[in-house]
Steps between C-alpha positions, in 0.01 A plus 500: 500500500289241698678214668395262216648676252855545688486117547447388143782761409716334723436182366774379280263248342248812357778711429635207248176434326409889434836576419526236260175607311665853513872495393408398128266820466755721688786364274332579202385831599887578607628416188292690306555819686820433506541432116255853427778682769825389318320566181488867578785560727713371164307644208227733591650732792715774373897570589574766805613787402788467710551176516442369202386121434683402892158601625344193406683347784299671719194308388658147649688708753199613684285228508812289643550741796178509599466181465774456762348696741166369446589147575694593810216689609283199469739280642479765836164427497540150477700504793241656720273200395759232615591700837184666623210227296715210441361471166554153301559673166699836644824328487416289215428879328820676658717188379379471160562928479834529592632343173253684240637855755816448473507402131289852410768667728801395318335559183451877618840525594676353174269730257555774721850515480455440126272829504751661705828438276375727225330733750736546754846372353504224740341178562495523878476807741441489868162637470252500793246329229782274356637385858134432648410295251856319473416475891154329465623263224761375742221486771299303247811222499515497857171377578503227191873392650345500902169242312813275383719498828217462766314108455235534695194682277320657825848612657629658126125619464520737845844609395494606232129669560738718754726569270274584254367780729790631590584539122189699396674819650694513152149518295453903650903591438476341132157696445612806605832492502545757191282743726716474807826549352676657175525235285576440130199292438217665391187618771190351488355465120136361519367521855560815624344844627386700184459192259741320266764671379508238186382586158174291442640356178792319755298486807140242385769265349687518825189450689414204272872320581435575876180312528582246267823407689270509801293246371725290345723502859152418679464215289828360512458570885164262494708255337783528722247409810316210331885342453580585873196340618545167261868527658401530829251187412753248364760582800184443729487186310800407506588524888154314563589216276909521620317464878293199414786320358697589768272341805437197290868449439702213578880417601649150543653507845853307483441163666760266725651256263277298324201617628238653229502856550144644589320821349488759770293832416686842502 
């Protein structure tokens, strides 16, 4: 990447007039994918044989959890570019992530316990999976709460790039987490040694969901950064134009009796 290129990249001002030409197209394209995905997840894929229609949770389950994990993991990166590159738009990216993350998260969580009422008789186990993920969804609320509590953007910016960091040990556990320990969740379905271990019928529908949640979470991600940066704009804004009424301010100065009281600048 020559230097050029890393400095128009880093310019908020490029990134809001490509991204601007490109959400429309990217919208469209996730919504169609996404409307072909739901179309056969609901009326073209075929019932497990064990488990009956409650598979076709799987098809909103999966995406979510990735999803999840992929945002965090892009939020880690993030986090290198405000610590190591102070990058203009790697906070702006990491902040506008963590909402989209943890949403995805708590969506895999509530249709995984759905999944795993009928499967395993409860709605909640334990699990190394189940408690990782539980784990990075509460890791995901952390970082949005620490944004809120600290004022100062470059201070809650470093912070929370730490934090960040320190958090992306949980992306290895949650990944392999059903090949360290005994778990009830299932192993590793789709990327593993040997190949799938899904039926093609169940698994190019699946594949479909996955990218088309990835595309419609990358969009909603480029939308998320265009509203941080016109955020980060009007408070600009806003402090400049609360300064320059501020030094041209004036206070009457009680006077002795009967004398006019005079203007006197702050």
């Amino acid at each position: 990447m020559t230097p050029s290129l890393w400095t128009r990249l880093s310019n908020p001002g490029h990134f809001m007039r490509w991204s601007g030409k490109a959400v429309p197209w990217l919208t469209a394209l996730s919504v169609a994918a996404l409307a072909v995905g739901l179309y056969l997840t609901f009326f073209i894929v075929p019932p497990d044989y064990q488990q009956g229609e409650t598979v076709r949770i799987m098809y909103i389950h999966v995406p979510a959890a990735w999803l999840g994990v992929f945002f965090y993991g892009a939020m880690s990166l993030s986090a290198i570019g405000t610590l190591v590159w102070r990058h203009p738009l790697a906070d702006v990216s990491q902040r506008a992530a963590a909402p989209i993350g943890a949403a995805f998260t708590l969506v895999c969580l509530v249709t995984g316990s759905l999944w795993g009422k009928p499967m395993w008789g409860t709605y909640w186990v334990w699990d190394a999976r189940l408690t990782s993920m539980l784990v990075l969804f509460l890791i995901y609320c952390g970082l949005i709460a620490l944004w809120r509590t600290i004022e100062d953007p470059n201070r809650a910016a470093r912070a929370v790039a730490i934090l960040t960091l320190v958090g992306a040990v949980n992306l290895p556990i949650i990944k392999f987490s059903v090949n360290w320990w005994s778990t009830l969740h299932q192993p590793a379905s789709i990327l593993r040694m040997g190949g799938s271990t899904i039926d093609p019928s169940m698994l190019y529908p699946l594949l479909l969901m996955i990218g088309a949640a990835t595309l419609g979470g990358s969009t909603l991600h480029l939308y998320a950064m265009r509203t941080e940066i016109m955020r980060r704009r009007v408070r600009t804004l806003t402090i400049r134009e609360a300064e320059r009424l501020d030094a041209g301010a004036v206070r009457v100065v009680p006077s002795a009796a009967g004398a006019t009281p005079l203007p006197q600048a702050l």
